[in-house]
N, C-alpha and C positions, 0 to 999 in steps of 0.2 A: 907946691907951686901955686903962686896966686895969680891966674890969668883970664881975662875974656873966653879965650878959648878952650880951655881945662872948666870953668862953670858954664857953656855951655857944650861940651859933653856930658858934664856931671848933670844937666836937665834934661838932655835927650834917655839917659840912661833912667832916671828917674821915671821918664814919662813910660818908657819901655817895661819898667818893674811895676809902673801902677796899671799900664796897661791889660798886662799878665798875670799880676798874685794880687788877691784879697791882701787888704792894709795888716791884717793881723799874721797873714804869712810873711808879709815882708816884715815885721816885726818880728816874728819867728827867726828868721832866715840872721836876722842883724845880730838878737842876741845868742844865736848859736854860733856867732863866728866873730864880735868883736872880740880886742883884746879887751882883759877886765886886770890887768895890771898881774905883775909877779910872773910873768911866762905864761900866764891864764888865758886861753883863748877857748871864748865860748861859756854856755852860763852854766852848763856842767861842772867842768872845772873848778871857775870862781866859785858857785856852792859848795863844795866839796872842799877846796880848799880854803877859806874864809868861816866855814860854818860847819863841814864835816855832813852833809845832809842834800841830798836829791835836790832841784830846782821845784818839784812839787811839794819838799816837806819845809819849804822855806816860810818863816811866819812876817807877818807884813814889815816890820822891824829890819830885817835880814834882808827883805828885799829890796826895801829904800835905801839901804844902803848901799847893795850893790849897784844899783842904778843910779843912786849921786858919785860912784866912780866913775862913770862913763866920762867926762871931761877932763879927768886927772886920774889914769885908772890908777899910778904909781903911788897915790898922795898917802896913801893908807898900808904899813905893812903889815900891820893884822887888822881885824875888825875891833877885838878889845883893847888894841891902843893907839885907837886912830884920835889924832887929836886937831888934827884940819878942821879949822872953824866951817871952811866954807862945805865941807861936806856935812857934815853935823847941821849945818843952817837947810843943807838939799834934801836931807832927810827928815828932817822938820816938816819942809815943805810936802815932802810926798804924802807923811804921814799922814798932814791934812786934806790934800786933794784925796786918799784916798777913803778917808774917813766922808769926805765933803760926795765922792761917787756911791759910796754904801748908803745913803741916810738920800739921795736919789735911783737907789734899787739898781745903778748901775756895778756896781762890784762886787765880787769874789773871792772868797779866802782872806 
């Protein structure tokens, strides 16, 4: 439903989530419980299922790509024959922002 008053609940709710969690808990909080397409819900899951392996044993590859489903979790029905330009182009994308955070001492794994 797209309305005035559905976006503004959706920013009182917002202002209430930033009021109460650290950015990276609500980051936490999102991908423990979005769908990630296939009956996936949660990042559990979509690793596990997409890759056979922990959300921690995920290498940067594996994780861009679960994250360029986030706008089309359905688009992809395995990881090895996903052929969506436009996720391939998100993961592209990640690749380098995450490369572009590491080579600024900001990233991880």
């Amino acid at each position: 439903e797209k309305s005035a008053r559905r976006k503004f609940l959706e920013l009182r709710i917002a202002r209430i989530l930033e009021d109460t969690f650290e950015k990276n808990q609500i980051l936490e909080l999102y991908l423990n419980h979005v769908y990630w397409g296939k009956g996936k819900s949660g990042i559990a899951q979509a690793s596990f299922f997409y890759f056979r392996a922990r959300p921690d044993r995920l290498t940067r590859y594996q994780s861009a790509f679960l994250v360029s489903l986030l706008p089309n979790p359905d688009a992809c029905p395995e990881a090895s024959r996903c052929a969506d330009p436009r996720v391939k182009r998100r993961i592209e994308r990640l690749l380098r922002l995450m490369e572009k955070m590491d080579s600024a001492g900001a990233g991880s794994r």
